[in-house]
C-alpha positions in Angstrom: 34.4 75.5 82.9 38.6 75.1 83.1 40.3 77.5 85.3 41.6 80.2 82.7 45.3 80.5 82.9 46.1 84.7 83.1 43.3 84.9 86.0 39.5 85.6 85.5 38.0 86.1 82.8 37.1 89.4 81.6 33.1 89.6 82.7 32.3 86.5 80.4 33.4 83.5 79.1 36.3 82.7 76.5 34.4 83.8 73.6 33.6 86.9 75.1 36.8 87.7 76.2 38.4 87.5 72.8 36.3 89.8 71.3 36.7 92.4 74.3 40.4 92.5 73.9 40.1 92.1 69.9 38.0 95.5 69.8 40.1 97.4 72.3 43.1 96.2 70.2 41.1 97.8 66.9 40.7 101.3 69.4 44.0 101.0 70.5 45.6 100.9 67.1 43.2 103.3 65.7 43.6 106.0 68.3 47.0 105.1 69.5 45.9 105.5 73.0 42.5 104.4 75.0 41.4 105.0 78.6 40.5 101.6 80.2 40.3 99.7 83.1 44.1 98.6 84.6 42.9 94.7 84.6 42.0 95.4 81.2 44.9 97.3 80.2 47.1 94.6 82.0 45.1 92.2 79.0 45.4 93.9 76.2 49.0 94.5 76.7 50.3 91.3 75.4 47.5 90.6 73.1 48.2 94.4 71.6 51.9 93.6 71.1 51.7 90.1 69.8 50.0 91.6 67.1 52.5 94.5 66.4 54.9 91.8 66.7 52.9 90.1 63.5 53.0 93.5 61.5 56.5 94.1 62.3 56.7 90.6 59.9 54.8 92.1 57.3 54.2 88.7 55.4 51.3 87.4 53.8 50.6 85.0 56.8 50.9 87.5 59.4 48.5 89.7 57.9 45.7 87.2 57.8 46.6 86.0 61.1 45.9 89.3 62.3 43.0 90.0 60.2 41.4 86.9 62.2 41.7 88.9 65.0 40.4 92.1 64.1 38.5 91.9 61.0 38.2 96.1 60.2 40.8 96.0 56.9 41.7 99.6 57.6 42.8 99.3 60.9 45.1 96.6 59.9 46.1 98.3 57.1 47.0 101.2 59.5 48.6 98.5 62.0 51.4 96.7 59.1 52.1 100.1 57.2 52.1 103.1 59.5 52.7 101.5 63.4 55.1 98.5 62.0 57.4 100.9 60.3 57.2 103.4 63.4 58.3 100.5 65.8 60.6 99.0 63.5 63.7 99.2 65.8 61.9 98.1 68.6 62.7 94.8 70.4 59.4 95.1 72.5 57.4 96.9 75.0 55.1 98.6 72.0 52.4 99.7 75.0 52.7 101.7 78.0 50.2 101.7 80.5 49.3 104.9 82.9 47.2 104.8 86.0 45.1 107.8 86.0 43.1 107.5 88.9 40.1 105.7 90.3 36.3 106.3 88.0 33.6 108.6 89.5 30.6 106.2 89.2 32.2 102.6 90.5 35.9 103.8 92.1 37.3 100.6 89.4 40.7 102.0 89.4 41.7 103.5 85.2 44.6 103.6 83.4 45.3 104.8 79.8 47.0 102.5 77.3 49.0 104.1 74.4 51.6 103.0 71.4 54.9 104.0 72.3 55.9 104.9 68.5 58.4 107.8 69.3 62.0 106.1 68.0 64.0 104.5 70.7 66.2 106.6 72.6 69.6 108.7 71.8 70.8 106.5 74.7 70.8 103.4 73.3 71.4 104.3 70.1 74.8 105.9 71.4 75.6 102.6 73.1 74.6 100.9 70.1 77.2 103.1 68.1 79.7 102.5 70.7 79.4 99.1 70.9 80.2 98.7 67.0 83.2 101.5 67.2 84.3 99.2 69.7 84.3 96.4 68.1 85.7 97.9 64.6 88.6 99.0 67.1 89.1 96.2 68.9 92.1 94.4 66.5 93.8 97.8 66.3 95.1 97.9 70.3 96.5 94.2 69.1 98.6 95.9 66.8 99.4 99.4 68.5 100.3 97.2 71.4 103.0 95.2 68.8 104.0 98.1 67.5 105.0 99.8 71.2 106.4 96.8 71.9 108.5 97.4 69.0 109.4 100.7 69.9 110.2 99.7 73.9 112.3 97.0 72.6 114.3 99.4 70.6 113.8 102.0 73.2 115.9 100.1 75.7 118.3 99.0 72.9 119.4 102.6 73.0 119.1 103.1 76.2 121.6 100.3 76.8 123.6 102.1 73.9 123.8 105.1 75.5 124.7 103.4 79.0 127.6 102.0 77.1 128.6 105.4 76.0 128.2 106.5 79.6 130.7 103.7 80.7 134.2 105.1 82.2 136.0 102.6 79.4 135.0 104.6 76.2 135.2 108.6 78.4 138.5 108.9 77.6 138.4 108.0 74.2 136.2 110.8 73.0 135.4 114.0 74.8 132.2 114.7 75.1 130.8 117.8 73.1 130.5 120.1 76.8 133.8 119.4 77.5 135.0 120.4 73.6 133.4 123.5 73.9 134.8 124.9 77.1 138.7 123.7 75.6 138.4 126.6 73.1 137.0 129.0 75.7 140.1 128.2 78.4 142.7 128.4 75.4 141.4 132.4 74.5 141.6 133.2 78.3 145.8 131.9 78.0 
C-alpha cells in the first residue's frame, strides 16, 4: 500500500477513510458543531470546507459533486441553502477547531469542530468601507491640490501686490488710511 500523502490513515485503508470523514462531514453540517478527535478534526477541516466551498457555487455540478460525497439529500440540502448563504462573504476558514481536553477512557486528546456562520467581523467590514471611501476619494486630493495651487499662486500674487504698495516709491503718493484719520484729529486740536 502507497504512503498516503496527509499522514496515516485514519484506522483503515483509503476506502475507509473517505467514508469516516464523509459522515463526520454529514454530523458536522447537520449539527453545526461535533466533538472529535484533534487528528480527526485536523481531517475533516479541509474536507468540510471544500465542500462549503462547492455550496458557496450553488451550481448544478457542485451539488452532485457533493452529493457523491455525502449521499443524505437533506443534509445537502441544508449545506447549499442555509450554511452557503450564512458564509457567503467568507473567503475561507468555515471551521474552527477547539481542544477540549484529553478523553477519560484512552487519554486521545479531543477537540470540538464547529461552522463559523456568524457574519464576518465589524472590523473588516470597516476596512472594507474604508478602503472603497478611499478610493472614491482618491482623484479629489488631485484636484483640491490644483485648486490650492491656484489659490497659493494667486496668494503670492497679492502678496507681491501688497509688497509693492509697501515700497517707499508709491508712500508718498497716497497716505495711508491711519495716517488720514489722525490729519482730521491734529487739525480740531489747532
Amino acid at each position: 500500500m502507497p504512503t498516503p500523502p496527509k499522514g496515516p490513515r485514519l484506522g483503515g485503508g483509503p476506502a475507509h477513510e473517505r467514508l469516516m470523514l464523509a459522515n463526520l462531514a454529514a454530523a458536522l453540517f447537520e449539527h453545526k458543531r461535533i466533538t472529535t478527535t484533534v487528528t480527526k478534526a485536523k481531517r475533516l477541516r479541509p474536507y468540510a470546507e471544500r465542500l462549503v466551498t462547492f455550496a458557496k457555487r450553488g451550481d448544478l455540478a457542485s451539488r452532485r459533486r457533493v452529493l457523491s460525497l455525502i449521499s443524505n439529500k437533506g443534509i445537502v440540502h441544508e449545506l447549499f441553502t442555509d450554511i452557503a448563504t450564512a458564509v457567503e462573504n467568507r473567503d475561507g476558514g468555515y471551521t474552527r477547531i477547539t481542544k477540549i481536553g484529553n478523553r477519560k477512557g484512552d487519554n486521545a486528546p479531543m477537540a470540538v469542530i464547529e461552522l463559523v456562520l456568524d457574519p464576518v467581523s465589524p472590523k473588516q467590514a470597516v476596512v472594507a468601507e474604508a478602503e472603497k471611501a478611499a478610493a472614491k476619494s482618491a482623484p479629489a486630493p488631485v484636484e483640491e491640490e490644483a485648486v490650492s495651487a491656484e489659490s497659493a499662486s494667486s496668494a503670492s500674487a497679492s502678496s507681491a501686490s501688497a509688497e509693492s504698495a509697501d515700497s517707499p516709491a508709491s508712500a508718498p503718493s497716497a497716505p495711508s488710511a491711519e495716517e488720514a484719520a489722525e490729519a482730521p484729529e491734529a487739525d480740531e486740536k489747532k
